[in-house]
N, C-alpha and C positions, 0 to 999 in steps of 0.2 A: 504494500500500500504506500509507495514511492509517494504518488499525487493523489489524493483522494479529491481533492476539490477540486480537475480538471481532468480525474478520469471520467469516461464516456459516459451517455444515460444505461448503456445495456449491462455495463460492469456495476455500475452501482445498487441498480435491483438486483443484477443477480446474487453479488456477494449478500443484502438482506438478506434475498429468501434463501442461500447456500446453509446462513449461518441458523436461519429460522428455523429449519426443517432439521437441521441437524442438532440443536439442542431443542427441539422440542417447543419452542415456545413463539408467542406473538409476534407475526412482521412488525407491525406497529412500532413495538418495544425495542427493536433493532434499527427501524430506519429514525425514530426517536434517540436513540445512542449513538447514532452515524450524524446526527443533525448536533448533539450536543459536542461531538468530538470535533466537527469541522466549526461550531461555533468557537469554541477555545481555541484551535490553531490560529483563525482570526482575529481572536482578542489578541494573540502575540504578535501576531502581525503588524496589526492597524493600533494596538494600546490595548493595555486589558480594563486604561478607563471607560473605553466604550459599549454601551449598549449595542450589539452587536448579535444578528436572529440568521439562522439557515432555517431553512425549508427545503425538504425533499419531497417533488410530489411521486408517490408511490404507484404511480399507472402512466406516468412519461418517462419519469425520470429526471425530470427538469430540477436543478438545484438552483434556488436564489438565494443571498445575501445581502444583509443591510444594517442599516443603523436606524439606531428608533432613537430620536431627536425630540425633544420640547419648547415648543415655541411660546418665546420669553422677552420683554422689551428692554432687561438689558442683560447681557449674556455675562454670567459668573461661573462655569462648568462649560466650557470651551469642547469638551467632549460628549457633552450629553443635553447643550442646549443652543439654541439659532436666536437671532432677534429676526423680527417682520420680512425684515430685509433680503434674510438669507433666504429664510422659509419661504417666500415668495418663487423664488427659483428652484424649489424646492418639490412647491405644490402651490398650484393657486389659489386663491379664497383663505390660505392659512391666516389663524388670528391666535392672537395669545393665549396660551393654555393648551392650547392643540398640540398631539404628540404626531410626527408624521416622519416617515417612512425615507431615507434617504440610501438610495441603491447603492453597493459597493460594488466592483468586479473580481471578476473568481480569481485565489491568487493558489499558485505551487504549494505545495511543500515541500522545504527541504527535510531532509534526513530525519531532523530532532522533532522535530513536527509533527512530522508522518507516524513516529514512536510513540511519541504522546496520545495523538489521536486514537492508536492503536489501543494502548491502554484503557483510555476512556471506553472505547468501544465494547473491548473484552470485559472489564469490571460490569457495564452496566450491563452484558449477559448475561454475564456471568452469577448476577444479584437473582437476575430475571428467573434463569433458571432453578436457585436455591429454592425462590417463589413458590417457582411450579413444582418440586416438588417436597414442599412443605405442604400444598397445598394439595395436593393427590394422596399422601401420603397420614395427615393429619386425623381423620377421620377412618383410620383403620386399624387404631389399635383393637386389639384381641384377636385380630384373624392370622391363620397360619401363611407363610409365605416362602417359595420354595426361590432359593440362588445357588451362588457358585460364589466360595470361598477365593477371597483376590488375594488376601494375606493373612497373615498371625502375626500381629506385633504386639509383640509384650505380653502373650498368654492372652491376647484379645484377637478373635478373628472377624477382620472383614470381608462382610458380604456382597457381591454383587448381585444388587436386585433389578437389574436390567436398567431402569431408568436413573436409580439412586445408589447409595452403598449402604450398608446397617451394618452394626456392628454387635456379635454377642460379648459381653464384657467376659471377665476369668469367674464369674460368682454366678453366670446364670448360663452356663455349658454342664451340659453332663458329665462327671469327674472319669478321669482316665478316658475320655474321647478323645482320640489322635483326627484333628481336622489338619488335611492335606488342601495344598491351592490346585485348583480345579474339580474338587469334590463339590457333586450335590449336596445340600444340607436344607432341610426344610425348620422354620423357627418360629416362633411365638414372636407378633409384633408387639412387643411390649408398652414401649411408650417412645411419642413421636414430639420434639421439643425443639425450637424454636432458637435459633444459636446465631452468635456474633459469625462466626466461621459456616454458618449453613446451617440446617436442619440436620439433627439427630437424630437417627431411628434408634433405637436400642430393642434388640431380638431376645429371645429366652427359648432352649429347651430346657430348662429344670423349671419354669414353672407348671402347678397344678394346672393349670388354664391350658396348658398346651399337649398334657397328655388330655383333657377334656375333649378337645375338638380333635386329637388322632381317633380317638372314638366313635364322634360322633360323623365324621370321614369312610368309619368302618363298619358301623353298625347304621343302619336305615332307619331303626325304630329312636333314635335317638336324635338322628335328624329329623324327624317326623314328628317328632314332639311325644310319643306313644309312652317313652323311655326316657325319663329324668335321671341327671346324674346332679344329685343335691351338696355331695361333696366329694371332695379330693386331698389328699395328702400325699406329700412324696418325701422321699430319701434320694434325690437326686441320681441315679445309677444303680442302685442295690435295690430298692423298694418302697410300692405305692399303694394305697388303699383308695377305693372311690365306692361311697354309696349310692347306690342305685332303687330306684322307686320306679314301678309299673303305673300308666294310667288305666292301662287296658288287666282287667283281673286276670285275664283269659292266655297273658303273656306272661313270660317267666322272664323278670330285667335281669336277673343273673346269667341265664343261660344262656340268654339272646346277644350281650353282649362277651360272652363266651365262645359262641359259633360252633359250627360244625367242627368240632373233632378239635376246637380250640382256635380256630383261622382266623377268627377275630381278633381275638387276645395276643395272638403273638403276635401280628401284623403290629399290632401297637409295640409289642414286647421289644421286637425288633427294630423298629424306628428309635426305639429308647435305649439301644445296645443291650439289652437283655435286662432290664428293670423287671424285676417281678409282682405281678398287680393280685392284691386281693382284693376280690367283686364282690360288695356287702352289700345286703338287702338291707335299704334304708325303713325305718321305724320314725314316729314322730314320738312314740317314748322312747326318753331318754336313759331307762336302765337297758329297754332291750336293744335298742342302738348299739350301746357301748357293749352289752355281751357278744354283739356282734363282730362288732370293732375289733375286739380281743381276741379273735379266732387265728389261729385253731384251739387257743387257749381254753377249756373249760368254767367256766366262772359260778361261784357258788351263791354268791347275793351281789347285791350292790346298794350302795347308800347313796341321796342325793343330798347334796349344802346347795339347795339354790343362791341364799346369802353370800356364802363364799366361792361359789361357783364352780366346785371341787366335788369329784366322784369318789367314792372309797368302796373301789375293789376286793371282795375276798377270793381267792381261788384256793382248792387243794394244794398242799404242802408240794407234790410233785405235779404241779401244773404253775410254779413262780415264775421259774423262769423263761418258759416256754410263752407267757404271758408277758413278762418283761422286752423279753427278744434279746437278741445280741447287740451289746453296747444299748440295751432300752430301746430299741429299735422300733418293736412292736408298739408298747406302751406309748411311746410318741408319737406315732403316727394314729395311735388311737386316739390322744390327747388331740393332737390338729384335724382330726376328723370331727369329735363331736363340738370345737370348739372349747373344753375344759380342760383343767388341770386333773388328769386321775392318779388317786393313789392308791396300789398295787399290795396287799398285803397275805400273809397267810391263815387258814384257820386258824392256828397256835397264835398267830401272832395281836388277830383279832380278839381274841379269847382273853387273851392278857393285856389287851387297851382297854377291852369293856369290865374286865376287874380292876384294871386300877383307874377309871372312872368311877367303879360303883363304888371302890374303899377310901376314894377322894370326897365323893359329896356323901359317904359316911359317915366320914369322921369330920365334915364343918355341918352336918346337921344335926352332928351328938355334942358338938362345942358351943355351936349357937344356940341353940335348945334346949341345952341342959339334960339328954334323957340320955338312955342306955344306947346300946349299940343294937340290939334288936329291934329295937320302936324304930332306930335311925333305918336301919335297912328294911323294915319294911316301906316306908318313907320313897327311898329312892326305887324298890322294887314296882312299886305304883307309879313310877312315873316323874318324881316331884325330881329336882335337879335345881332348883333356885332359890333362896328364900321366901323370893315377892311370892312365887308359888303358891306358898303354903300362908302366908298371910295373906295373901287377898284370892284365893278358893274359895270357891260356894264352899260352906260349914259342911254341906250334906255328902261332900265329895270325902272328907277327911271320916265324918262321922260311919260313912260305908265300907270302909275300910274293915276289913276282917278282922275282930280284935279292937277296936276303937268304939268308943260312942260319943253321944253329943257333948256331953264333958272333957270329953279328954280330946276331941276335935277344938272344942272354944279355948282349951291351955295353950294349946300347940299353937293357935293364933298368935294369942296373945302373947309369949313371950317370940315367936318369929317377929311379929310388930315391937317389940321391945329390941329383938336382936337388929333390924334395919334400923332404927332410931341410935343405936351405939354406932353403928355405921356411919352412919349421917355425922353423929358428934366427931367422931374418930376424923372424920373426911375433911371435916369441916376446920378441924386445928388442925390439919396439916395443908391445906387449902391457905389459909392466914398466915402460917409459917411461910410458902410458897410466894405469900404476896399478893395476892389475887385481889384485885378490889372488888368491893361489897358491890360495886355497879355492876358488873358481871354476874353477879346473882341474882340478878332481880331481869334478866332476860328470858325469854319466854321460853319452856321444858327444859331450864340448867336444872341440874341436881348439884350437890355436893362432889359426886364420884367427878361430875363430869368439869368439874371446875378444878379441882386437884389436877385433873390429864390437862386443861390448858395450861393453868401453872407451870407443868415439866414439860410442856414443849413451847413455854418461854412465851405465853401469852397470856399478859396480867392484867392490861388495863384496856376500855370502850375501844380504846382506837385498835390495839393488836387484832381483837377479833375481825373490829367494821372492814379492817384489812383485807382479810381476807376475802377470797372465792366462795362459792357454795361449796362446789366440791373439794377443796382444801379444808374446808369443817366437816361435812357428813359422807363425803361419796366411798361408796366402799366398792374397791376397784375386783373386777374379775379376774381370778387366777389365767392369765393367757397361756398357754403352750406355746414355747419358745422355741426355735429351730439352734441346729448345733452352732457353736462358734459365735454364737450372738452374746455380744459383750454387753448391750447395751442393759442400763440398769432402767429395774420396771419403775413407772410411775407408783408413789407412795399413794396409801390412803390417805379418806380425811381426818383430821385430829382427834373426830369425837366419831368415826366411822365403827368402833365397836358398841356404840349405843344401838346402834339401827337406826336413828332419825331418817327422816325421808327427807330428797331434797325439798319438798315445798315447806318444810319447819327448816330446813338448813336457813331458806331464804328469810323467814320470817327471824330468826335470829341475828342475820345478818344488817336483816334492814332496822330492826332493833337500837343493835348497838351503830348502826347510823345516822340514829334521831339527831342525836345532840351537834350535830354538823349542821343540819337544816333549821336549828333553831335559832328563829331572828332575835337578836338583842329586843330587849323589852323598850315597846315603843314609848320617847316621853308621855305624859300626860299631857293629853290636847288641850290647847289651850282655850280658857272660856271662849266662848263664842260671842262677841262684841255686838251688844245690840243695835240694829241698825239705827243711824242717824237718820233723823230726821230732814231731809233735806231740804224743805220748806221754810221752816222755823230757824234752823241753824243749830238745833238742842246737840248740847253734847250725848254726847249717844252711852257715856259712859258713866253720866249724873243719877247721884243718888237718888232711885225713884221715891216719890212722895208719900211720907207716912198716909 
């Protein structure tokens, strides 16, 4: 591109639409970036004070340039303004204030010119193109997409996706996959992001989402909607669970997505370098879910903590660690399947937590109480586990107890309500010790307990608390199933999160102890109100009225 401003009309479209059709994008945008390059060459030319416009028409080829002038009666910008005078030879009828049009002639370019021009040319495709495919590409994540590996730098391999490149980082490849340059590789469009340097695609085969859709690629009833896969977990390489739910009764989701003689399942198996997948029948309960989950493990009960959001597993003494897996393997993926933290124990093992729970509120309901050790165990054998329990129980619950009557039901009240009131005193000096101010007790569902726990996490006065979040007071976070090698530390509960408050009392606390912010200073006393003067008579308006 020696002369670009004095090559022919036929070179000049052609190179447009050369460059259009080969990157893919707008004439427009190209002979736009060929008009902005030969205006700048021209600003070096002619001054780059000047207002100076090309136009390319894109169906002759005619190239004009000029100068865009303002007409002015006394000229002070010698490069961007005329007086009447000029203008007049300029264009006739010009009057002041008129911007009008003053023709240059097409000039060469030398060598440095020609480079520059170049430049400009190429950048503003070059943008053009990122555009486009930012713009094709943006709206696809979660589909699979098949390329041809261009390179591996740095334990990252990129992809060539025909129009773009994507890249799978070193954390989202299947481990011990050797990608070679010119292998096919099909990937999970993970996420599509918007960059100083161009558009980002970033790819996944280790996420769950991408054995999902090998699936649903393989199996017809899954594309068809017939066949729900409700969840997924993997182990990157080694092993993956997915639950599966039938719409149709009449279909078996496991089998179907099993296939004949297994062609399914390996089909997927295969694409994952030999991952091995258990096909669980999904359950919307949550204990048979997770028996599921745990297979081929046999499971003997299961317990749910909605609260804490944690399963506790019993299995046979010779079915732990068949249940655990290698390296926890199983139990993990059973954890990120149903969404919970599970824990994994033995009969024996279970057997001696629920004894030393029952010889735990044993012996504080034979201390707090006052009674024997047999009244206490029947006590917990019934159910009771709390003090409030037993002082605020309907009478007739304690009075039915085998061994009990209405008297010896009204004792046990009575001194449990004696035993919370020693609590309370006890809570309450060391609550004072702490520092706590007496403002903080007087907000709405504090107890004693629960003002000693802000005390020790260092919150004594109206403002520590108003400080706070909702959820930094009451939210009590859900045990999440972590994946390996994750460093990161879990988000803490709220402060007062073992009370159980709900957030809408977190808020009402909150906004509480942030009255005293909105409280306007006490307005003066208004001033008498001055009786009107008479404005006729001229009375002072403020004369002692007449006995």
């Amino acid at each position: 591109m020696a002369s670009a401003i004095s090559a022919n009309k036929a070179e000049l479209l052609a190179i447009a639409n050369a460059v259009a059709s080969e990157k893919m994008i707008d004439k427009e945008i190209v002979v736009e970036a060929m008009e902005e390059a030969i205006q700048k060459a021209a600003r070096a030319r002619y001054g780059a004070e000047n207002d100076i416009r090309a136009k390319l028409d894109v169906q002759t080829g005619d190239l004009r340039l000029w100068r865009v002038v303002e007409v002015v009666e006394e000229v002070e910008d010698y490069f961007k303004q005329v007086d009447l005078k000029q203008a007049e030879k300029l264009e006739k009828g010009s009057k002041v204030g008129d911007f009008i049009v003053d023709p240059l002639p097409a000039v060469d370019l030398g060598r440095i010119d020609a480079q520059s021009a170049k430049q400009v040319i190429f950048q503003k495709v070059r943008d053009a193109e990122r555009e486009r495919q930012f713009e094709e590409f943006k709206d696809r994540a979660g589909e699979i997409i098949t390329g041809v590996v261009k390179s591996v730098e740095f334990g990252h391999v990129v992809v060539d996706l025909g129009r773009a490149e994507g890249v799978i980082r070193r954390d989202q490849q299947i481990p011990r996959e050797a990608a070679r340059v010119g292998d096919r590789v099909r990937a999970l469009i993970l996420n599509v992001r918007r960059e100083n340097r161009g558009p980002q695609i970033f790819l996944s085969r280790a996420h769950p989402d991408f054995m999902k859709l090998l699936f649903a690629q393989e199996v017809p009833e899954i594309y068809d909607g017939i066949i729900e896969i409700k969840a997924a977990a993997r182990d990157p390489g080694s092993r993956a669970k997915i639950g599966v739910i039938s719409q149709d009764s009449s279909i078996d989701p496991v089998g179907a997505c099993v296939g004949m003689k297994g062609s399914r399942v390996q089909a997927v198996v295969q694409e994952m370098q030999g991952e091995k997948i258990d096909i669980i029948p999904w359950s919307d309960d949550i204990a048979t879910f997770v028996v599921n989950a745990l297979q081929p493990a046999t499971v003997s009960r299961v317990l749910i903590d909605e609260e804490e959001g944690r399963i506790e597993v019993v299995v046979p003494d010779d079915q732990l660690s068949l249940a655990i897996g290698r390296r926890g393997q199983n139990v993990r993926l059973a954890s990120q399947l149903t969404g919970l933290a599970i824990d994994i124990m033995t009969e024996a093992d279970s057997s001696e937590k629920r004894q030393a729970e029952f010889a735990q509120r044993t012996a504080m309901f034979q201390e707090d109480l006052d009674v024997d050790e047999t009244l206490s165990q029947l006590l917990v054998a019934e159910g009771f586990s709390e003090m409030e329990e037993v002082a605020y129980v309907a009478p007739e619950e304690l009075s039915g107890i085998e061994g009990f009557d209405e008297e010896l039901a009204a004792e046990l009240q009575s001194r449990a309500l004696e035993a919370l009131e020693r609590r309370e005193q006890a809570a309450k000096a060391e609550r004072t010790e702490l520092g706590v101010e007496d403002a903080i007790a007087e907000l709405p569902y504090m107890t004693e307990a629960m003002l000693v726990t802000l005390g020790k996490a260092g919150l004594k006065t109206l403002d520590d608390v108003a400080d706070l979040a909702t959820d930094e007071l009451v939210l009590k976070r859900k045990a999440e199933p972590r994946r390996r090698n994750d460093n990161r530390k879990p988000e803490p509960d709220g402060v007062l999160a073992e009370y159980g408050l709900t957030e809408e009392q977190g808020n009402e606390i909150i906004m509480a102890a942030r009255a005293h912010w909105f409280e306007d200073e006490e307005d003066p006393a208004p001033a008498a109100e001055a009786a009107p003067a008479d404005a006729e008579n001229g009375e002072d308006a403020n004369a002692e009225a007449p006995q």
